[in-house]
MIDOSE-1310 file (N, C-alpha, C; in nm, 2 decimals, decimal comma, always signed):
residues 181
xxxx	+3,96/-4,00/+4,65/+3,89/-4,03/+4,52/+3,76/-3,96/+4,51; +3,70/-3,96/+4,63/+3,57/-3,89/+4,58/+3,57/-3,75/+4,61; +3,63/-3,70/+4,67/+3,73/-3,49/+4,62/+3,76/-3,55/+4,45; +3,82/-3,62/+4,43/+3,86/-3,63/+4,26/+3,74/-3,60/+4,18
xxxx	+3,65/-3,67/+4,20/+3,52/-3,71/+4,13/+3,45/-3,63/+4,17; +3,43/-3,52/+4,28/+3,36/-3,41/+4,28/+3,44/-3,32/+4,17; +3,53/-3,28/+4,20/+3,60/-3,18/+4,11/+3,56/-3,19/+3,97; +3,60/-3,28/+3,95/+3,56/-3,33/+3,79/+3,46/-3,30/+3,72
xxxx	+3,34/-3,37/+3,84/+3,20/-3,32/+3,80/+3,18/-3,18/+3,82; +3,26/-3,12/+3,92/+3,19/-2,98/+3,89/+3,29/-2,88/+3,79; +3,38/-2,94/+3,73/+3,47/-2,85/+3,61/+3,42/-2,91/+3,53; +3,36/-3,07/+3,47/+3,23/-3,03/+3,31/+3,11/-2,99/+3,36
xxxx	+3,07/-3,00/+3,46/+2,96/-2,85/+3,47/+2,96/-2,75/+3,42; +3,08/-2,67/+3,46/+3,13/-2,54/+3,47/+3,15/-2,53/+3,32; +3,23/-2,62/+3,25/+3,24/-2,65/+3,07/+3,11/-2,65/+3,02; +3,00/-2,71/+3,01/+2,90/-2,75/+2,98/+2,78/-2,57/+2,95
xxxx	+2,82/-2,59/+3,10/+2,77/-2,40/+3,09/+2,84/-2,30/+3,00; +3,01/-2,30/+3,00/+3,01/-2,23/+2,87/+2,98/-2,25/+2,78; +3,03/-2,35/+2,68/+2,99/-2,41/+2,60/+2,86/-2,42/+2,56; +2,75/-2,38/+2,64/+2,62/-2,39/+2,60/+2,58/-2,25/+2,61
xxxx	+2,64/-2,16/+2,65/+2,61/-2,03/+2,67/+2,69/-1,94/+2,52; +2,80/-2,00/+2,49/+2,86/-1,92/+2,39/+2,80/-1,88/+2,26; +2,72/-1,98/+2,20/+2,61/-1,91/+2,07/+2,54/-1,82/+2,17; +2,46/-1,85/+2,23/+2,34/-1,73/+2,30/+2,39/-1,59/+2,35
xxxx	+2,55/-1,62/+2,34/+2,57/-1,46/+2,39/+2,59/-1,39/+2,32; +2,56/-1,39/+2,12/+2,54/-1,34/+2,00/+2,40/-1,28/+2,00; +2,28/-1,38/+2,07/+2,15/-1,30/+2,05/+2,11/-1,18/+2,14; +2,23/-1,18/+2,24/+2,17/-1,05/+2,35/+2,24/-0,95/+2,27
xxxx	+2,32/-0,90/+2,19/+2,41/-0,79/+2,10/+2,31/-0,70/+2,06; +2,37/-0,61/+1,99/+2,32/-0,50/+1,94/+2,33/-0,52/+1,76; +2,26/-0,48/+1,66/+2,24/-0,53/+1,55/+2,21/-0,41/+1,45; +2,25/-0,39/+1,35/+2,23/-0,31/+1,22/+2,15/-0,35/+1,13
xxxx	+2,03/-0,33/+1,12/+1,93/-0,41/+1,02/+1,91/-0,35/+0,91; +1,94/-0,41/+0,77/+1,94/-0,37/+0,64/+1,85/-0,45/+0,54; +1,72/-0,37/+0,52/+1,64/-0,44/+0,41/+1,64/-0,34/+0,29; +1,68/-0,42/+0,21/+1,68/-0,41/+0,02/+1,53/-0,39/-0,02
xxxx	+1,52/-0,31/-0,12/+1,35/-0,29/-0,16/+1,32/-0,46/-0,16; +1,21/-0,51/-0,12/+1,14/-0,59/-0,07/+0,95/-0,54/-0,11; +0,92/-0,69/-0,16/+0,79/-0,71/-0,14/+0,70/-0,81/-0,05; +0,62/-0,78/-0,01/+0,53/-0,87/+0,06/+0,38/-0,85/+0,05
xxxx	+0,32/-0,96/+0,04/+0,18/-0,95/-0,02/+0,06/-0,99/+0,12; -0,02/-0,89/+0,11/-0,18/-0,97/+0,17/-0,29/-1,04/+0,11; -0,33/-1,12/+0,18/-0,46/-1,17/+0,12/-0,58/-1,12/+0,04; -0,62/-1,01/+0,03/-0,66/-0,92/-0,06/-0,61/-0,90/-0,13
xxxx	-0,47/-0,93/-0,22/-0,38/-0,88/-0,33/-0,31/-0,73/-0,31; -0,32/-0,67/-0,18/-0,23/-0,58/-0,19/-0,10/-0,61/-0,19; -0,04/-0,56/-0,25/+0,12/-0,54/-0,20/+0,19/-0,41/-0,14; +0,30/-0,48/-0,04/+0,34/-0,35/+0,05/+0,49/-0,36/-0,01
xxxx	+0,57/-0,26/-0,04/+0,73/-0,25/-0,13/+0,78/-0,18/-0,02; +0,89/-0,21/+0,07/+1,01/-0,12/+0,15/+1,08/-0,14/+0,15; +1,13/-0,04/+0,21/+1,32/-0,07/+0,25/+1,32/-0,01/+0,37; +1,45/-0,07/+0,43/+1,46/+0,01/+0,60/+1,64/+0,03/+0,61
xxxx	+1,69/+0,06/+0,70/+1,81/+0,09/+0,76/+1,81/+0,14/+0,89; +1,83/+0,07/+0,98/+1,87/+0,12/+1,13/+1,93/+0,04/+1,18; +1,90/+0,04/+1,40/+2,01/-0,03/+1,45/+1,86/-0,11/+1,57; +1,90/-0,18/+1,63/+1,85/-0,26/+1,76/+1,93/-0,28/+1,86
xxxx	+1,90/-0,28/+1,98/+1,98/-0,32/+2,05/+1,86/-0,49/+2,17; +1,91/-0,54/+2,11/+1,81/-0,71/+2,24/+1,81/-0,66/+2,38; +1,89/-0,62/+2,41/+1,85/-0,64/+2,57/+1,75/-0,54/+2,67; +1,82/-0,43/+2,53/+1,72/-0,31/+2,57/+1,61/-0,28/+2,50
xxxx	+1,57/-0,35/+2,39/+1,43/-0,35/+2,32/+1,42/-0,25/+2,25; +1,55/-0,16/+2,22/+1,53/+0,00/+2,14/+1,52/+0,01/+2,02; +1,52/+0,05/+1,94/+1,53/+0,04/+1,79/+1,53/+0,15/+1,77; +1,63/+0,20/+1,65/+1,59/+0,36/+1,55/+1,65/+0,27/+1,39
xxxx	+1,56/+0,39/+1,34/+1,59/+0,35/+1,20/+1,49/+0,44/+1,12; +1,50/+0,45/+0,95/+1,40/+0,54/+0,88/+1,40/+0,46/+0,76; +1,28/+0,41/+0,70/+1,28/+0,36/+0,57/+1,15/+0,40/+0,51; +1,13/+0,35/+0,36/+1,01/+0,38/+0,28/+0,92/+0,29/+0,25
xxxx	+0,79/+0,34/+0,21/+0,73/+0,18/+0,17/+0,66/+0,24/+0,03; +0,54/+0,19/-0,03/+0,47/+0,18/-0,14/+0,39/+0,09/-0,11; +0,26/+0,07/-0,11/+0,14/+0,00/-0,15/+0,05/+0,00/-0,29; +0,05/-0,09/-0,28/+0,01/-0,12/-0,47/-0,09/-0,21/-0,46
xxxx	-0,22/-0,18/-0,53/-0,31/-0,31/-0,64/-0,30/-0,31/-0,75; -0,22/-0,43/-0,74/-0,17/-0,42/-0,88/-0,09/-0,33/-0,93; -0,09/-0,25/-1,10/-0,04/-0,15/-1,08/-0,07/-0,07/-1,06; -0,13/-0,01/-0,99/-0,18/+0,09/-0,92/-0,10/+0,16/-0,78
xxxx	-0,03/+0,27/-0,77/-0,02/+0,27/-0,63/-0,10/+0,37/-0,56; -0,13/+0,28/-0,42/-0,21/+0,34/-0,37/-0,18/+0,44/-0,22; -0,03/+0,44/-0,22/+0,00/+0,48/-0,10/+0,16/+0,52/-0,08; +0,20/+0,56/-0,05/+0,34/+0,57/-0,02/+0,40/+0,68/+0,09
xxxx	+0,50/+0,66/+0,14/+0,53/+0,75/+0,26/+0,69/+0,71/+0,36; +0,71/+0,72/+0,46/+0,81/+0,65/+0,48/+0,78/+0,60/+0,64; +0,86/+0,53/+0,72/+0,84/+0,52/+0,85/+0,95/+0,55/+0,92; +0,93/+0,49/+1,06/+1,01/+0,52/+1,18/+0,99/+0,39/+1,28
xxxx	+1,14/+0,35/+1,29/+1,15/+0,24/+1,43/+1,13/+0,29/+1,54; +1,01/+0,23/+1,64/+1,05/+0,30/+1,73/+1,06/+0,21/+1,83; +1,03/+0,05/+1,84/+1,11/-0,03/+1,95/+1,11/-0,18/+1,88; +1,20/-0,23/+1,92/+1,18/-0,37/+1,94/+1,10/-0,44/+2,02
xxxx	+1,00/-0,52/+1,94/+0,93/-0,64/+2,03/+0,97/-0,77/+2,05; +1,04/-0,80/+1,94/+1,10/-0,91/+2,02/+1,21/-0,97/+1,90; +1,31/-1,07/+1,90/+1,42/-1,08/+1,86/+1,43/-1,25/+1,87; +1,42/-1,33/+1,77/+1,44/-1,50/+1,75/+1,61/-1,49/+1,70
xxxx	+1,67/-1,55/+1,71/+1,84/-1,49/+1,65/+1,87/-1,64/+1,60; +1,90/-1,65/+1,47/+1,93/-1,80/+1,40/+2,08/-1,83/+1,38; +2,17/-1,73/+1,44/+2,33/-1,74/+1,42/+2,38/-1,63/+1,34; +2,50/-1,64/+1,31/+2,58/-1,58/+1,25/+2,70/-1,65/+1,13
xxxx	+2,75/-1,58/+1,05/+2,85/-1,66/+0,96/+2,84/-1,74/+0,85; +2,68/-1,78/+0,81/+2,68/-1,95/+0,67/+2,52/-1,87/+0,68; +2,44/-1,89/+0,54/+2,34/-1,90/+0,51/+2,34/-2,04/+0,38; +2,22/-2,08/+0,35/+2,22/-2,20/+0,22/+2,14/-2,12/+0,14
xxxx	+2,20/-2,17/+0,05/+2,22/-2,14/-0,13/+2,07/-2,21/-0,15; +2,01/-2,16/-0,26/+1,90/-2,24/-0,32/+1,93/-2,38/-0,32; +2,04/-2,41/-0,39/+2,08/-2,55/-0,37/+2,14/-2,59/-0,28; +2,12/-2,60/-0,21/+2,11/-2,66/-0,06/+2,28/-2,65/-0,06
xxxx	+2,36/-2,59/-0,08/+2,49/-2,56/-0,07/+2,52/-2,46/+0,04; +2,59/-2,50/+0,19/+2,64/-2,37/+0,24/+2,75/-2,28/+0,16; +2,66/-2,16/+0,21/+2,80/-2,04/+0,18/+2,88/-1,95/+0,32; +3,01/-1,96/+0,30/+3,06/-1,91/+0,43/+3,03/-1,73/+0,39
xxxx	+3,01/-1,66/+0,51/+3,01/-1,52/+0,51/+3,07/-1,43/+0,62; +3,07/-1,37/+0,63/+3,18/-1,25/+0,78/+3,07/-1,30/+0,89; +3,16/-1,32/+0,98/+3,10/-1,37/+1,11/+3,00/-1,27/+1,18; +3,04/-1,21/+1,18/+2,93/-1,03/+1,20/+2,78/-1,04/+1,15
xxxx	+2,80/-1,10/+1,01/+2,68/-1,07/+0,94/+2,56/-1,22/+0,99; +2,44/-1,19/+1,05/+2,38/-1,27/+1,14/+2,20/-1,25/+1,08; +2,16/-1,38/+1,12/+1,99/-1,37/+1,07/+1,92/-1,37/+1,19; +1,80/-1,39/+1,19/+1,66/-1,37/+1,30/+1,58/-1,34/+1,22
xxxx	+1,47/-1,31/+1,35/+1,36/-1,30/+1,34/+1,34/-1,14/+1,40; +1,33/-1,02/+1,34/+1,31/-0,92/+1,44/+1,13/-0,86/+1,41; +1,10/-0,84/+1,52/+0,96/-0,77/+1,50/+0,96/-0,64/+1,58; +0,95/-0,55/+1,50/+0,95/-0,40/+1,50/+0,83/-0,32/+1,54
xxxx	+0,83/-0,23/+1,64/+0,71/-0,16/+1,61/+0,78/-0,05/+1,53; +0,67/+0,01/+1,42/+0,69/+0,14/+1,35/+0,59/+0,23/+1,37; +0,61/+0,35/+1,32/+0,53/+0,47/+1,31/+0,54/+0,50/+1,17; +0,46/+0,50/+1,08/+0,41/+0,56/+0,94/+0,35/+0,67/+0,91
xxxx	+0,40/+0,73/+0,80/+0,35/+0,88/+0,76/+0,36/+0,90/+0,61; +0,23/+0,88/+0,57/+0,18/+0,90/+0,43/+0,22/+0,99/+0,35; +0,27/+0,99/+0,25/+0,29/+1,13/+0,19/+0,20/+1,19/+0,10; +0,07/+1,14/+0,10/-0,02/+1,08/-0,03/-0,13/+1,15/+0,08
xxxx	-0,14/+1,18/+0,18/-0,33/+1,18/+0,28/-0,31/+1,08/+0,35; -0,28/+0,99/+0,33/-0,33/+0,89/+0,40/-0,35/+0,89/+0,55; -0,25/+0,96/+0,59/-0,26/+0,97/+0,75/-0,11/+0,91/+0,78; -0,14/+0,94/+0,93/+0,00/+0,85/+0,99/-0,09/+0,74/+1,10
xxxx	+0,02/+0,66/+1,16/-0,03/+0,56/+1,23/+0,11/+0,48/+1,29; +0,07/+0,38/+1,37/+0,13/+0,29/+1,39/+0,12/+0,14/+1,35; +0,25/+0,01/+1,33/+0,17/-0,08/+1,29/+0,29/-0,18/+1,35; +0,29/-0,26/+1,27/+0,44/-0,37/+1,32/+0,45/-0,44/+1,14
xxxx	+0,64/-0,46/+1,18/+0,75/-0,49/+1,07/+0,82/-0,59/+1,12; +0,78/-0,69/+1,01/+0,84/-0,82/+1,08/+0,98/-0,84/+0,99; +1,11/-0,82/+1,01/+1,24/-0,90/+0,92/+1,26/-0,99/+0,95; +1,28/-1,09/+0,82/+1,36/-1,20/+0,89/+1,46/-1,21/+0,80
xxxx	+1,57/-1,28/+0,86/+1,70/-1,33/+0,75/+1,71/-1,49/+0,81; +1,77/-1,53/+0,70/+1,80/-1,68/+0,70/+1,95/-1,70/+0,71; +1,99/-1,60/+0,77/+2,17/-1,59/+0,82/+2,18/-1,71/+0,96; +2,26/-1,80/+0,92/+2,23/-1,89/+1,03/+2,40/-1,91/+1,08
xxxx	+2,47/-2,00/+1,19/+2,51/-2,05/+1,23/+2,62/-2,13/+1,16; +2,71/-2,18/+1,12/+2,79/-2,26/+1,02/+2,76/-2,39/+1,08; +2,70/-2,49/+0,99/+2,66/-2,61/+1,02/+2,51/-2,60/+1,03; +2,44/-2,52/+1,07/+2,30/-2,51/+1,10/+2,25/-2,50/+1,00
xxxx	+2,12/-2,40/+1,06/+1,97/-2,38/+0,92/+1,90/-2,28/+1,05; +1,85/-2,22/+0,98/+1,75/-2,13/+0,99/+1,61/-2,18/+0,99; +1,52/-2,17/+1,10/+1,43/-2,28/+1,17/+1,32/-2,29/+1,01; +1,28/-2,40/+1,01/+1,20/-2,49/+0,89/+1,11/-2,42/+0,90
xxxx	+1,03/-2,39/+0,78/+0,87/-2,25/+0,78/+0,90/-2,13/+0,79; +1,05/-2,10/+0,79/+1,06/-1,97/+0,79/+1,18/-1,94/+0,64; +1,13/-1,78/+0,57/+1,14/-1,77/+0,47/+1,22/-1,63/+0,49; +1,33/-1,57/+0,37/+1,38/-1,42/+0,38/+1,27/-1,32/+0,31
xxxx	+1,25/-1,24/+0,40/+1,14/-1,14/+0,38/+1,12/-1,05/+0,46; +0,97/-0,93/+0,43/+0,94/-0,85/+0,54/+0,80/-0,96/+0,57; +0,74/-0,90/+0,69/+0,60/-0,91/+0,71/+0,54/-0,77/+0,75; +0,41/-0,72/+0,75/+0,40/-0,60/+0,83/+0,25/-0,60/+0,84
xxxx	+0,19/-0,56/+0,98/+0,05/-0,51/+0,97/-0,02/-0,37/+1,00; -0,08/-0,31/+0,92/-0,08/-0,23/+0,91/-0,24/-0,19/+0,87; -0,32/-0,07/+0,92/-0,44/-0,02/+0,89/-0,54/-0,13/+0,88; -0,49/-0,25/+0,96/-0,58/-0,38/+0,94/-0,55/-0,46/+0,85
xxxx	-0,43/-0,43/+0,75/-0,41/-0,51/+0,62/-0,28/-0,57/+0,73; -0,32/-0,70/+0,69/-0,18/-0,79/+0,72/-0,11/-0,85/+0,57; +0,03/-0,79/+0,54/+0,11/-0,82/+0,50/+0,18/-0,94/+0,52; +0,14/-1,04/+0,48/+0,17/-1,17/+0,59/+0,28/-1,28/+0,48
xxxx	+0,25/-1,23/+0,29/+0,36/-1,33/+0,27/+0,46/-1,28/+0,19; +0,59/-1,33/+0,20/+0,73/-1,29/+0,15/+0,71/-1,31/-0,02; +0,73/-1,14/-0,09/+0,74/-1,22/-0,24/+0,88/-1,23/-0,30; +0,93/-1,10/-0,23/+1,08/-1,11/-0,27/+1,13/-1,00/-0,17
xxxx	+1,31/-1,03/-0,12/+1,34/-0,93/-0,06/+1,48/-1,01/-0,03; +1,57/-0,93/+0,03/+1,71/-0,95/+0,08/+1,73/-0,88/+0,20; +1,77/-0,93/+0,35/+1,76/-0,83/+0,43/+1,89/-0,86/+0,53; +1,98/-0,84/+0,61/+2,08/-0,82/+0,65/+2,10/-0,79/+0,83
xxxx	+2,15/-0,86/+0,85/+2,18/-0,80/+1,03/+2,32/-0,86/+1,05; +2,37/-0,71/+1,07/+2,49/-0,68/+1,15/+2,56/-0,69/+1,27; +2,59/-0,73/+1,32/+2,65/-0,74/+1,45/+2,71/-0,63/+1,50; +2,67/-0,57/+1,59/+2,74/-0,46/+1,65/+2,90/-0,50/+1,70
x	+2,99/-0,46/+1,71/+3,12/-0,47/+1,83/+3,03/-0,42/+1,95
């Protein structure tokens, strides 16, 4: 009886650890990141306008990708140019498959298509003078998990800091992560 009752205990162990391992082995993948022209605003009323397209990979921290931006007061623009991914800093992963509707309605989507939190380092290049530099791009998507949510305080958007301006709030945007095979 007690060979029975080891056994047992150590095969829902053994369950327990899959089962608890199988969402997390989506956040170590490799990822296609797609942001739609997007705004985000800083505290001084600038606005920063981009768009991006590349890839990530989590375990290796790599990133490539090439997108554009625009900075604006108001209507004024004051800046524009495009950038470059050049690594991942770090990767929050909220699921794959269902995001919610304004009205709190799930929508089912392709299992592939997945949200997070990714923060990017870039390299920028003005096309205006401005200069080049480096700075950090924050995506997030609200692609979650079927049954879940995408953690509370967090919104779809970019973030980015840049020449000392922090781009810190979401005005509008749509952004996308892919799941690699």
């Amino acid at each position: 009886m007690r060979r029975f009752a080891l056994t047992l205990a150590l095969a829902l162990s053994a369950a327990a650890v899959l089962v608890s391992s199988a969402g997390s082995a989506h956040s170590r993948s490799s990822f296609q990141v797609f942001v739609e022209e997007t705004t985000s605003a800083a505290p001084n009323g600038l606005t920063l306008v981009s768009e991006l397209e590349g890839t990530y990979n989590v375990v290796g921290k790599t990133a490539s990708g090439d997108g554009t931006y625009e900075v604006w007061a108001g209507s004024t623009e004051l800046d524009h140019g495009t950038f470059t991914l050049t690594r991942l800093i770090t990767f929050q992963f909220y699921g794959c498959g269902e995001v919610t509707g304004e009205d709190g309605t799930p929508i089912e989507l392709p299992p592939d298509w997945c949200g997070g939190r990714a923060l990017f380092a870039i390299h920028y290049i003005s096309s205006t003078g401005g200069g080049e530099g480096d700075a950090s791009y924050e995506v997030n998507c609200q692609i979650h998990d079927p049954g879940g949510q995408a953690p509370p305080g967090t919104s779809e958007g970019v973030k980015a800091n840049a020449r000392g301006v922090n781009f810190n709030r979401h005005v509008t945007g749509d952004n996308l992560l892919v799941m690699l095979p």
